[in-house]
C-alpha positions in Angstrom: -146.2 -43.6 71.3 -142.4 -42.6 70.6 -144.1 -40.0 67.8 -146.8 -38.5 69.8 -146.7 -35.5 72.8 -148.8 -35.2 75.4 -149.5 -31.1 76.1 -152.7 -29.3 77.6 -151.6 -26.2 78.7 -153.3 -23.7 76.6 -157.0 -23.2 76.4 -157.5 -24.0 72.4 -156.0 -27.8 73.4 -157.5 -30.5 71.5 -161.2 -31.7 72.2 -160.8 -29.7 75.2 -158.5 -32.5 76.9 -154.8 -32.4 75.0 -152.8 -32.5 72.0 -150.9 -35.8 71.3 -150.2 -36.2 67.6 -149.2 -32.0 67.3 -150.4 -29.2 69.2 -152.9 -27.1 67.9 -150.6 -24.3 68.7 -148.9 -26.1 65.7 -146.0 -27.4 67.9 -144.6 -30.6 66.4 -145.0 -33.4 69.0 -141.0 -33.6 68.7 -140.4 -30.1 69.9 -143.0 -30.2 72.4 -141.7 -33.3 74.0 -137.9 -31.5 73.5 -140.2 -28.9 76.0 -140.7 -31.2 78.4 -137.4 -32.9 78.7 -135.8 -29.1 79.1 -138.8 -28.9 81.9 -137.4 -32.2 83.3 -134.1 -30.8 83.5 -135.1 -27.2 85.0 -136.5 -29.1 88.1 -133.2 -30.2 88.6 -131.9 -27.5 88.4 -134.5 -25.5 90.9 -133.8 -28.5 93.2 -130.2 -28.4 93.6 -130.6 -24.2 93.9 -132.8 -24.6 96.4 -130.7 -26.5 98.9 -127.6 -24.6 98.2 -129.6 -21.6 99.1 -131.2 -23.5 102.3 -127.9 -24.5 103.4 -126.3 -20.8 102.8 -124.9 -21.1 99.7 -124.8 -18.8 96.8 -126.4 -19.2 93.1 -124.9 -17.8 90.3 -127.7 -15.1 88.8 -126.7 -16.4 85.6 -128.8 -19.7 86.8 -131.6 -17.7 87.7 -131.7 -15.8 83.9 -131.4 -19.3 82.5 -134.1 -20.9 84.6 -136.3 -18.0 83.4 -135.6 -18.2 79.9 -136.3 -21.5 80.0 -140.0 -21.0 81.5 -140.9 -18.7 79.1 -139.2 -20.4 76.4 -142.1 -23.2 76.6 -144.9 -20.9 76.9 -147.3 -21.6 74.7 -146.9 -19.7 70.9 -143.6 -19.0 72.0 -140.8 -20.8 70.2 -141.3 -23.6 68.0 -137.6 -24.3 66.8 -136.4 -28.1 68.5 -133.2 -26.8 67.8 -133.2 -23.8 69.9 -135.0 -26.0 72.9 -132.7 -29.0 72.8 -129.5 -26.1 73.2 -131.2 -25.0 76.1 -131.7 -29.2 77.3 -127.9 -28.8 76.9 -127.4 -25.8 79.4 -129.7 -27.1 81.2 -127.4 -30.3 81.8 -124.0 -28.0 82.5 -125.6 -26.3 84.8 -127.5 -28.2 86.4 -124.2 -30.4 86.9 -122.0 -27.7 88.1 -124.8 -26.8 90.7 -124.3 -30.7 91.6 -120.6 -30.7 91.9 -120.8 -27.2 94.4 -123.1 -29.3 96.4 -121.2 -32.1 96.7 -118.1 -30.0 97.8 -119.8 -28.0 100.2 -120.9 -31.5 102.0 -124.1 -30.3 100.6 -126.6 -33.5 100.7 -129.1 -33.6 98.0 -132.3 -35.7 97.1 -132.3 -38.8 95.2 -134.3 -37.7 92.0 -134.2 -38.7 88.4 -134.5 -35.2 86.9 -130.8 -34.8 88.9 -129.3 -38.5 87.7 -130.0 -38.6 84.5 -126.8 -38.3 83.3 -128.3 -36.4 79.5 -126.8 -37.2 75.7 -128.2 -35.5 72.6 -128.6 -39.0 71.5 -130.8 -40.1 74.6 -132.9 -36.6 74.3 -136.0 -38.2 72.4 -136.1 -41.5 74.7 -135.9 -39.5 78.1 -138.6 -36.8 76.5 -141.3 -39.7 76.0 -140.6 -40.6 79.6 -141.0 -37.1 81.7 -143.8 -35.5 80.5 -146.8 -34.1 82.0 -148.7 -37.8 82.5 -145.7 -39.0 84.0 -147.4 -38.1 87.3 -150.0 -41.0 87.9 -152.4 -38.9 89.9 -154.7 -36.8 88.2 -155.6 -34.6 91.3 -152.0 -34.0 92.1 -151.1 -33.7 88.1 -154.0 -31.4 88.1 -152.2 -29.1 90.9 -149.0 -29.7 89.6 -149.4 -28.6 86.7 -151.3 -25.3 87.9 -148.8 -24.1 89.6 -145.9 -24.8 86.7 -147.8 -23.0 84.0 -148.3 -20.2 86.8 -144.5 -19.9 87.0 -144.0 -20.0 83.5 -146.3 -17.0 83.5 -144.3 -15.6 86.8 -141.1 -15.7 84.4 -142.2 -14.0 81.2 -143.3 -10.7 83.2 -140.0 -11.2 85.6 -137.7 -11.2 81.9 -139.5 -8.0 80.9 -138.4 -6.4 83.9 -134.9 -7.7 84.0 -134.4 -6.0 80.6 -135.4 -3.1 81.9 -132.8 -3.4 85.2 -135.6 -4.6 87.7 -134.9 -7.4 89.5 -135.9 -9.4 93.0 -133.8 -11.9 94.4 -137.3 -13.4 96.1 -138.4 -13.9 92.8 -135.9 -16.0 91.9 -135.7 -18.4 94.9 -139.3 -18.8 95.2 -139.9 -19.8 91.6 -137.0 -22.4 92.2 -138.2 -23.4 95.8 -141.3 -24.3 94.1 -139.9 -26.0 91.2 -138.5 -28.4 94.0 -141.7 -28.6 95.9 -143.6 -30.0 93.2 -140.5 -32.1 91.9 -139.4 -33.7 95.8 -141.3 -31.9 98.2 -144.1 -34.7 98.5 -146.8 -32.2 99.1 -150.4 -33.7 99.3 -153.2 -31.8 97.6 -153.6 -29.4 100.1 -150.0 -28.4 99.9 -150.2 -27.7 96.2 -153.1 -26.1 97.0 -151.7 -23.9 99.5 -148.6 -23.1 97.3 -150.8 -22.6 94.1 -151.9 -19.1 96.2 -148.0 -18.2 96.8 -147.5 -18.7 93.3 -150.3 -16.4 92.6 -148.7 -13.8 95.7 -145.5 -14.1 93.7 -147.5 -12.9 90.6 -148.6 -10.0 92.7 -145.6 -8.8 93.3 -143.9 -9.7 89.7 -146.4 -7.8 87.9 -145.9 -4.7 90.3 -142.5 -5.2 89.8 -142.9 -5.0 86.1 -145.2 -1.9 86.6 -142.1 -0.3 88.0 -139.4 -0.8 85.5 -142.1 0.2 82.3 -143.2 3.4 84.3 -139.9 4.6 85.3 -138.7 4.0 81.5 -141.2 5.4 79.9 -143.4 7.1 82.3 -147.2 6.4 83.1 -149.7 5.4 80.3 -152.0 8.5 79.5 -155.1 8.2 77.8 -154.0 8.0 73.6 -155.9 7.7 70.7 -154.0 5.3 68.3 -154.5 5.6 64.8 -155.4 2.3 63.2 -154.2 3.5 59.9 -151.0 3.2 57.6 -148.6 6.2 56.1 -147.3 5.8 53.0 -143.4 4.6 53.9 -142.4 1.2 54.5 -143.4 -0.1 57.5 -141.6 -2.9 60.5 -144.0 -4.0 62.8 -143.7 -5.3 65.9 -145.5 -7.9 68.0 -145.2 -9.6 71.6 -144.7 -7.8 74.4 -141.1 -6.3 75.3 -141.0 -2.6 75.5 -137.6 -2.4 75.8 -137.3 -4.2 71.8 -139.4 -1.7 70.9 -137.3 1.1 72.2 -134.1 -0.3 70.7 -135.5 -1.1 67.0 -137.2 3.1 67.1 -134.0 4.4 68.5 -131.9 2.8 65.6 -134.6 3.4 63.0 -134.7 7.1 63.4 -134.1 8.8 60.4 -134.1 6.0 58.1 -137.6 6.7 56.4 -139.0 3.6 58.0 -142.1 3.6 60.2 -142.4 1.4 63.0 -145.9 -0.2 63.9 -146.8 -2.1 67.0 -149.1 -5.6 66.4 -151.5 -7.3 69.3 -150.4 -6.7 72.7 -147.8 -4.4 71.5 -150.7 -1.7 71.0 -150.3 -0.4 74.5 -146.7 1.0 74.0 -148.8 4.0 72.7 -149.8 4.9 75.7 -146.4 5.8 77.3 -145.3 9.3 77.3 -141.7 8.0 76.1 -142.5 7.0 72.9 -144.5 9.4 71.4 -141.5 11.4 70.6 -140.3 9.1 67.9 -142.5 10.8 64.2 -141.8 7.6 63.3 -143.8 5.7 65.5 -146.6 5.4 63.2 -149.5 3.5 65.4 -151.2 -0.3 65.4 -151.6 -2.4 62.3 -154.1 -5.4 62.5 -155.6 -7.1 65.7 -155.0 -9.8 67.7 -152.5 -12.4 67.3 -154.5 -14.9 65.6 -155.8 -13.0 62.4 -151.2 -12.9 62.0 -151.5 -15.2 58.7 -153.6 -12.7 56.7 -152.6 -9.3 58.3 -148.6 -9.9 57.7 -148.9 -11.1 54.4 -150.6 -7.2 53.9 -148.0 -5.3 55.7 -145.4 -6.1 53.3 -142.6 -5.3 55.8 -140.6 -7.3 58.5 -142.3 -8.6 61.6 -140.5 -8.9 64.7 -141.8 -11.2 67.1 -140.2 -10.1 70.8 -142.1 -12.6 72.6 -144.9 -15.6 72.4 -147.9 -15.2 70.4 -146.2 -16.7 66.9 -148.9 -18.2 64.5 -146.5 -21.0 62.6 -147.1 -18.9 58.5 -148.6 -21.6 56.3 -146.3 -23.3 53.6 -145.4 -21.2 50.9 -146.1 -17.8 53.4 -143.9 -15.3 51.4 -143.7 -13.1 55.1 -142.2 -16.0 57.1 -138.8 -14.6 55.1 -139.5 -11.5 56.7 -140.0 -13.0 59.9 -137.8 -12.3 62.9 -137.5 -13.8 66.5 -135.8 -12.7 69.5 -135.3 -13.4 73.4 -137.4 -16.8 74.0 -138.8 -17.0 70.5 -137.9 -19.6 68.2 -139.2 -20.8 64.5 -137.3 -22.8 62.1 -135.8 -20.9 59.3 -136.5 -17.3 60.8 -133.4 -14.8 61.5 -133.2 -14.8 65.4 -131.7 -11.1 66.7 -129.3 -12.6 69.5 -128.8 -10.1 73.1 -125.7 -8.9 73.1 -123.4 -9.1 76.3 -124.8 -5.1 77.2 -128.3 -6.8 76.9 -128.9 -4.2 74.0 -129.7 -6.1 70.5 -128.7 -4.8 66.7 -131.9 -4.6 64.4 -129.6 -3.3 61.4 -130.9 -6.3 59.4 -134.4 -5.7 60.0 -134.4 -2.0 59.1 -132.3 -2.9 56.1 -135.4 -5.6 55.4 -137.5 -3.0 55.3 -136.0 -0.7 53.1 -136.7 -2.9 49.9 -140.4 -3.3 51.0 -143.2 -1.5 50.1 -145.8 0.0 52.3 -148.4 -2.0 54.4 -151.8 -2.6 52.5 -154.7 -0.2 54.4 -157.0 -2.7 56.3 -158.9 -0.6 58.3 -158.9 3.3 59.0 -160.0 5.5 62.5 -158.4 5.2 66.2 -158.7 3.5 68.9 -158.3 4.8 73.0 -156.5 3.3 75.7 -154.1 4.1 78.1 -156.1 3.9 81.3 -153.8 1.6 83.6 -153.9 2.6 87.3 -152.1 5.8 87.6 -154.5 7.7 84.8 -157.7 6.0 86.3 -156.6 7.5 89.7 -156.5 10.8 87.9 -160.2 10.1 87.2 -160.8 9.7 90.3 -163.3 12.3 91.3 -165.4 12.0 88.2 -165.5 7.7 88.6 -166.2 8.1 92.2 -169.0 10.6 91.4 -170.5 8.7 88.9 -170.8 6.2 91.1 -172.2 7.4 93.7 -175.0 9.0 91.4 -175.9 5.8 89.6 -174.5 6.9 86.6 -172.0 3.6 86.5 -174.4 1.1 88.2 -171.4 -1.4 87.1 -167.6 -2.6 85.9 -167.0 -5.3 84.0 -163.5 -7.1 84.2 -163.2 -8.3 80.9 -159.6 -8.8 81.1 -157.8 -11.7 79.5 -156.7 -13.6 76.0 -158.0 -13.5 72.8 -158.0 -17.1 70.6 -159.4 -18.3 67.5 -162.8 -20.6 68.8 -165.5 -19.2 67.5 -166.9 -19.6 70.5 -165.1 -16.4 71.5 -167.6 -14.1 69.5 -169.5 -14.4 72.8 -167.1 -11.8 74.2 -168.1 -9.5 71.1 -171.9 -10.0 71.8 -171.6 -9.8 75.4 -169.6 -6.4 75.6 -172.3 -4.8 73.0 -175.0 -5.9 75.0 -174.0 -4.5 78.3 -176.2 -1.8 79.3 -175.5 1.8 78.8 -174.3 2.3 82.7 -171.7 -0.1 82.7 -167.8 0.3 82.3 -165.5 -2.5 80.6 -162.6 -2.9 82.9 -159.5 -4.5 80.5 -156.0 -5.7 79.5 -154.6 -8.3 77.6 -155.3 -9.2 73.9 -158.8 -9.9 75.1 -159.4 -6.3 74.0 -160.0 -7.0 70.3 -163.0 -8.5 70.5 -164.9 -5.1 71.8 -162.0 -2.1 71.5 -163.5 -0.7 68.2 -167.3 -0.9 68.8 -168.8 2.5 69.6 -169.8 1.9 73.3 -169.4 5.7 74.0 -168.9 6.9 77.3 -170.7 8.1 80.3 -170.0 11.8 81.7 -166.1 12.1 79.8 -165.6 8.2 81.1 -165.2 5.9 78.1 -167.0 2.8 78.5 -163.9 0.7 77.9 -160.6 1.6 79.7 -157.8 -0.2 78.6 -155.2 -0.6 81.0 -152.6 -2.2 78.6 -150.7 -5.9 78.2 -152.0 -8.9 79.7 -149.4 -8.3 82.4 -150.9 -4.5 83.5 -154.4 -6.9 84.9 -151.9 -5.7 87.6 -153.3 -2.1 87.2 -157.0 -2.9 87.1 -156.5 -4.9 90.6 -154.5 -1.5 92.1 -157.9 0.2 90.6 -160.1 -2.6 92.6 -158.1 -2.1 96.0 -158.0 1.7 95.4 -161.9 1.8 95.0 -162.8 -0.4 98.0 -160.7 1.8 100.2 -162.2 5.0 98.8 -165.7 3.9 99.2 -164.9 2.7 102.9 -165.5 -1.5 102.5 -164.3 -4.1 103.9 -164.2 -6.7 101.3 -162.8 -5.9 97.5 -165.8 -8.6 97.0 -168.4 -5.7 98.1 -167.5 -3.4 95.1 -170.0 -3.1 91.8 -167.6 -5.2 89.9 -168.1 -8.4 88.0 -165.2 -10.4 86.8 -166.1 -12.1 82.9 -162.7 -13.1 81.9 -160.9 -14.8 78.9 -157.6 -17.0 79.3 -154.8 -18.4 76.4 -152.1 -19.4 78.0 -149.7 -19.8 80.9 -149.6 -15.6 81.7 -153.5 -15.7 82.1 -152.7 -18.5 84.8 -150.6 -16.3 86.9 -152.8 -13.5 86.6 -155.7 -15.7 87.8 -153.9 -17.0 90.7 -152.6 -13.4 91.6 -156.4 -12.4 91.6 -157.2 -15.6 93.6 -154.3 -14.3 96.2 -155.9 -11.2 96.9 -159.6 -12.9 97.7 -161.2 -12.1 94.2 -164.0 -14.5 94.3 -166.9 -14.9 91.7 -164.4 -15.0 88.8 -166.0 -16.2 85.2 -163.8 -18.0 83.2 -164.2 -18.8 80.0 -164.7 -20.1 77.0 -164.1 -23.1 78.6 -162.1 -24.0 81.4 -158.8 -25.6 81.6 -158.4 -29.0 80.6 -155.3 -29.3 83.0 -158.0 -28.7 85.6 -159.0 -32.7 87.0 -163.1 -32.7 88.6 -161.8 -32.3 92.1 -159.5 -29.5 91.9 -162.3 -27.8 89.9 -164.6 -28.6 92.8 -162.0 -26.7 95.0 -161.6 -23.7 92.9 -165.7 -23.7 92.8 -166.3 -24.2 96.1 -163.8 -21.9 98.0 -163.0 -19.4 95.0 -166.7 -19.5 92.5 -164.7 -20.0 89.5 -167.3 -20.6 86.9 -167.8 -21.5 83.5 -169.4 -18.9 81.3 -172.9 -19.6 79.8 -174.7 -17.9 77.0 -174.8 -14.2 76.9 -178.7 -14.2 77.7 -177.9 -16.1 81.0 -174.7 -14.3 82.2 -176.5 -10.8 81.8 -179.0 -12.4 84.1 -176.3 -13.7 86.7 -174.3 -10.2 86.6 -177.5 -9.0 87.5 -176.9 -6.8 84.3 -180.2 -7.7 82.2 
C-alpha cells in the first residue's frame, strides 16, 4: 500500500469512487499523499489557532496566509510538484510548533491529538502520509461529512487568496476556516453537527465570494457587457490561465510597449469584461476553451503560458510548451519556472515577456466573438427590460447552468441540453461550465441574450445577488418561488463551496451532475436529497420534462 494514494475529491475520480494507484488529475500517488500529510499538519495548526483565539490570544496573520495557501495549494489541478508541497509540510511543522510553544506559555491547555504530536522529519514524511489520509476516518457517514466540509474550505481559501492580493481581507474568515479545521479534527461532532457546520461553511462562502466581488469591482470596476474576440493578431502572444486578476494586471502593466500581446485562457476569459483592462491595446482577447483541451491548444499558441492558479493539465512527455510553462502563487509542476511574490506582494514577469519575444505568433484555431460580462451589477442595469419580459411571458424561464467544465464525455449533455432549451428561456452562468454552450447561436429575446455570463466560477456569487434581487422585485417570499431551474456542473473543491453557499441561502431543487460526488456516502446523500432535492441529472429528454421545459 506504501505506493498507492487514496483521493476522491474531484468529480473525474476513478470509477466514480477514487484514485489509488495516481490520480486522474495525473497526481502521482507520492505527491498526493505529500497533500495529505500537509493536510494533517494544517489541522494542527487550525487547532492550536483556535484555542489561542478562544482563550484571548493573538495569531500571527502570517499563519492565516499560510493556512490558506496551503488549502488551495491541494486543490485539485493545482500544483503537482512533491517538492513544493513537502516545503510547505515543513512550515507547516514551524508553525504549527511555535503556535504550540505560545500556548504552552500562556498556560494555554491544548487537546491531545496526533496531527499536534507528531513530532515531523523529512525522512518520516512518506510513513506518516500513508497513515493520515482521507480513509483514516473509519466512518463512512462522518468521512462523508468530513470531507464535505474540508473541500468546501479549500474552496473558501482560493477566492479568500484572490482577495487578499487585491488588499481585501476578513479576520472572520480566518478564524472560522480554522475553528472548523478543529471541529472536524477534535471537536467530536456527530452527523448532525457536521451537518449543521457544512451550512456555516457554505455561509462563510457567502460572504467570501461577496468579499471577492468587492476587491475585483473596486480594482477594476463592474463587468459590462463585452464582446471578446476569439481571434489572434499577428505578434507574439503570452497567455494566461487560472484565475487571479491581479497576475493579469501585473504581467499587462510590465508588457506595455514590448510588442507582445497578452491573451487570457479558460476562466481567465472574464477579465474582459472589466472596464480596467480594456485600456491596455495589448490586451488582445481569449485563445482556446476550457482547461481541458490545454494539451493541444498550448502547443498552437507558440508563446508562454502562465498558470496563476489550478486548472494545470500535466503536458504529455516530450510537450515542447511545458518549457514555456510558468506557475505562480499555489501552483506547482516539476521542471516549470515558478514566478515567486515578492515581499510588496507584486511579482516580476521579466522572464516571461522575454519568453515571448523569441516565439512566434499563436496558430488561428477558431475566429468570431463571444459576449459576456453580465455579473450582477450589469443585469441590474437590465432590470426593466428582464422584469418586463417576464412579466409578458417573453422569458417563461432561467436556467442556472453554472458550474465546471471536465473531460467525460458524458458532459456533451450540457451542449445538447443548452441547444435544446426552448426559445423563451435564459442560460443563467459562471464558471468554466460556459464552454460547452458560449458559442452556439442561441440569440436573444427582446436585446436580452440568451446566455448571460456572469464571469469566474467564483462570480456564481453574482447570479445568486440576481436570484435575491428578482424575488424581492417580484414581491415573493421564497427565492424557491422564482421561474428558475438550477442544472449545474461541478470539478472540484470551488464548485463545493459554491454549492454549499447556495444550500445556505435555501436554494433547493439543485441538479447536479454528471455524476455526483463520490466523497458523498448513501446517507449523507439521502440527507442532501431529502432536506435540500439535490439530484442527479438524467438524459436531456427526461430533464426537459422535469424542468417543465419540454
Amino acid at each position: 500500500m506504501e505506493n498507492r494514494m487514496f483521493c476522491y475529491q474531484c468529480q473525474e475520480t476513478a470509477k466514480g469512487t477514487g484514485c489509488i494507484l495516481k490520480g486522474v488529475c495525473g497526481k502521482d500517488a507520492a505527491t498526493a499523499r505529500s497533500m495529505d500529510l500537509l493536510l494533517f499538519v494544517v489541522r494542527g495548526i487550525a487547532v492550536a489557532a483556535d484555542r489561542l483565539r478562544n482563550s484571548g490570544a493573538e495569531v500571527a496573520h502570517d499563519v492565516d496566509e499560510f493556512v490558506v495557501d496551503a488549502l488551495f495549494s491541494t486543490i485539485t489541478n493545482a500544483n503537482f510538484d512533491r517538492e513544493s508541497i513537502e516545503r510547505r509540510v515543513e512550515r507547516a511543522l514551524a508553525v504549527r510548533d511555535a503556535l504550540k510553544a505560545k500556548a504552552e506559555a500562556m498556560g494555554v491547555g491544548l487537546p491531545a491529538a496526533d496531527e499536534l504530536e507528531w513530532a515531523g522529519s523529512r525522512e518520516g514524511f512518506d510513513a506518516k502520509a500513508g497513515e493520515v489520509g482521507v480513509l483514516s476516518e473509519p466512518d463512512e457517514d462522518v468521512r462523508s461529512l468530513k470531507e464535505l466540509i474540508v473541500y468546501g474550505l479549500k474552496g473558501m481559501a482560493a477566492y479568500l487568496d484572490h482577495a487578499m492580493r487585491l488588499g481585501h481581507d476578513d479576520a472572520h474568515l480566518h478564524r472560522f476556516m480554522q475553528s472548523a479545521l478543529a471541529d472536524v479534527t477534535v471537536g467530536g461532532l456527530d452527523a448532525a453537527g457536521l451537518t449543521a457546520l457544512a451550512l456555516k461553511t457554505g455561509e462563510a462562502g457567502v460572504r467570501t465570494m461577496a468579499l471577492l466581488d468587492e476587491a475585483n469591482t473596486s480594482a477594476y470596476g463592474h463587468p459590462e457587457a463585452t464582446s471578446v474576440d476569439i481571434g489572434v493578431r499577428n505578434r507574439p502572444g503570452i497567455l494566461i490561465s487560472g484565475h487571479d486578476l491581479s497576475d493579469l494586471e501585473q504581467l499587462l502593466e510590465q508588457s506595455a510597449g514590448t510588442g507582445i500581446d497578452i491573451y487570457t485562457h479558460g476562466e481567465m476569459l472574464p477579465a474582459h469584461y472589466y472596464p480596467a483592462f480594456k485600456k491596455y491595446e495589448h490586451f488582445a482577447g481569449n485563445y482556446g476553451n476550457a482547461w481541458w483541451k490545454q494539451r493541444e491548444e498550448f502547443a498552437t499558441f507558440n508563446g508562454p503560458i502562465v498558470f496563476t492558479t489550478n486548472c494545470i493539465v500535466p503536458p504529455l512527455p516530450g510537450a515542447a510548451y511545458k518549457e514555456r510553462m510558468f506557475t505562480a502563487n499555489s501552483t506547482g509542476f516539476p521542471g516549470c519556472r515558478h514566478i515567486e511574490t515578492g515581499p510588496d506582494g507584486r511579482k516580476d514577469f521579466s522572464a516571461v515577456i522575454d519568453a515571448a519575444k523569441n516565439c512566434l505568433p499563436p496558430t488561428e484555431i477558431e475566429r468570431g466573438s463571444i459576449v459576456g460580462g453580465f455579473a450582477h451589477n450589469q443585469v441590474m442595469q437590465l432590470a426593466d427590460k428582464v422584469v418586463g419580459a417576464v412579466k409578458s411571458g417573453a422569458i417563461r424561464k432561467f436556467v442556472v447552468m453554472a458550474g465546471c467544465d471536465g473531460r467525460m464525455r458524458s458532459r456533451d449533455y450540457y451542449t445538447e441540453f443548452a441547444s435544446r432549451l426552448p426559445k423563451d428561456t435564459v442560460i443563467l452562468t459562471a464558471g468554466c461550465a460556459k464552454y460547452r454552450y458560449n458559442k452556439l447561436q442561441l440569440g436573444d429575446i427582446a436585446g436580452i441574450p440568451r446566455v448571460l455570463d456572469a464571469g469566474q466560477c467564483n462570480d456564481s456569487y453574482s447570479l445568486a445577488v440576481i436570484a435575491l434581487k428578482l424575488k424581492e422585485v417580484f414581491g415573493l417570499a421564497d427565492i424557491n418561488e422564482l421561474p428558475i431551474v438550477y442544472n449545474i456542473a461541478w470539478y472540484e473543491q470551488k464548485a463545493v463551496i459554491v454549492l454549499l453557499a447556495l444550500l445556505s441561502l435555501g436554494v433547493k431543487q439543485i441538479h447536479l451532475g454528471p455524476t455526483l460526488p463520490a466523497f458523498l456516502s448513501p446517507n449523507v446523500a439521502k440527507v442532501l436529497v431529502d432536506n435540500f432535492g439535490i439530484s442527479g441529472v438524467g438524459t436531456v429528454d427526461e430533464d426537459m420534462e422535469k424542468f417543465g421545459l419540454a
